[in-house]
C-alpha positions as semicolon CSV with decimal commas, in nm:
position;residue;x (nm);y (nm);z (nm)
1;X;-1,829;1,274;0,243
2;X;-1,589;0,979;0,253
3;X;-1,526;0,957;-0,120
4;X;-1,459;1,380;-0,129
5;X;-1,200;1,312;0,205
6;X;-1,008;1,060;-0,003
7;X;-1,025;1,224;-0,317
8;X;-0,907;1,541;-0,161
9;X;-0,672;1,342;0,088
10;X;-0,483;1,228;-0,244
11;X;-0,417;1,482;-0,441
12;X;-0,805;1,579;-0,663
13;X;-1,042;1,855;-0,575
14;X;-1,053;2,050;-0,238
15;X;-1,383;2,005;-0,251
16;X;-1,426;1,845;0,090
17;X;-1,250;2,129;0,227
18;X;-1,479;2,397;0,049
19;X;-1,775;2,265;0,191
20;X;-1,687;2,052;0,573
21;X;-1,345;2,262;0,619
22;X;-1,066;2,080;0,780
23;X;-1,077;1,716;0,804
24;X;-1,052;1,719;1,233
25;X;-1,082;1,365;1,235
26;X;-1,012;1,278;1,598
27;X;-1,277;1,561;1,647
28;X;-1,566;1,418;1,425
29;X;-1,478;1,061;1,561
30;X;-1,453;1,114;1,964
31;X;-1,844;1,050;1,981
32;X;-1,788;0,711;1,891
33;X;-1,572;0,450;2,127
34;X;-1,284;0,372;1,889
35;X;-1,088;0,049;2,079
36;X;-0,832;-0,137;1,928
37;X;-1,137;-0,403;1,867
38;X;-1,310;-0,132;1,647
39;X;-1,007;-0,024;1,461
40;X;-0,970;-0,387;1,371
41;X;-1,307;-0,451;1,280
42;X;-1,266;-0,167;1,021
43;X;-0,929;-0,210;0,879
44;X;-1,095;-0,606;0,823
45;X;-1,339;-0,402;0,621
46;X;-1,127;-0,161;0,449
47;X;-0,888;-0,454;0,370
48;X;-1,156;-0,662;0,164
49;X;-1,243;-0,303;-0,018
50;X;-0,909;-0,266;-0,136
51;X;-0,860;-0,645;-0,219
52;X;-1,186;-0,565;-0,407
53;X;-1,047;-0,247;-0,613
54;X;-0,789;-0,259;-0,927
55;X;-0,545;-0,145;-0,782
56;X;-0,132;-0,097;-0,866
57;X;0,072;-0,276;-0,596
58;X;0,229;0,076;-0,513
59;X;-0,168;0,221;-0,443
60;X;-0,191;-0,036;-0,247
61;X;0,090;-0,042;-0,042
62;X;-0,010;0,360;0,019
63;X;-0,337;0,327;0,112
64;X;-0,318;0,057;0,347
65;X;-0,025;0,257;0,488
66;X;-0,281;0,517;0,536
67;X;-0,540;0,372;0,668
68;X;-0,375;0,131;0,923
69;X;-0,202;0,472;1,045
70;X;-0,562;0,658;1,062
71;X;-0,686;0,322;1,259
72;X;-0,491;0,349;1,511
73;X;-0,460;0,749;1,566
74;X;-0,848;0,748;1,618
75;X;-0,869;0,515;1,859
76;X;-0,966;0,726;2,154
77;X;-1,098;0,412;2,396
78;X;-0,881;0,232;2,629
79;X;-0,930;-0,170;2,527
């Protein structure tokens, strides 16, 4: 599901669309506690995948735009 959000989220096949509908991310993430700890711990993670990836300095400078915006929108738990 994660790899159809992001392929759909920049710019390939509405596939994730066609078959979950609308993203609602704040909605399929308020069952878990998302602190500022948590969006951390992730963007650590999501940091290393990136580093991992061959990747132009301009993706990369997008997507970690992205996702340090989506870390911190989600969060839905008071520290």
């Amino acid at each position: 599901r994660f790899r159809l959000f992001r392929a759909q989220y920049w710019g390939g096949p509405s596939t994730y669309g066609e078959e979950r509908g609308h993203p609602r991310l704040r909605m399929r993430h308020a069952p878990f506690a998302v602190n500022s700890d948590a969006a951390t711990r992730w963007l650590h993670h999501f940091r290393a995948g990136l580093d991992a990836a061959d990747l132009t300095p301009e993706q990369d400078e997008q997507f970690w735009a992205y996702v340090t915006h989506a870390a911190q929108f989600l969060r839905n738990t008071p520290d």
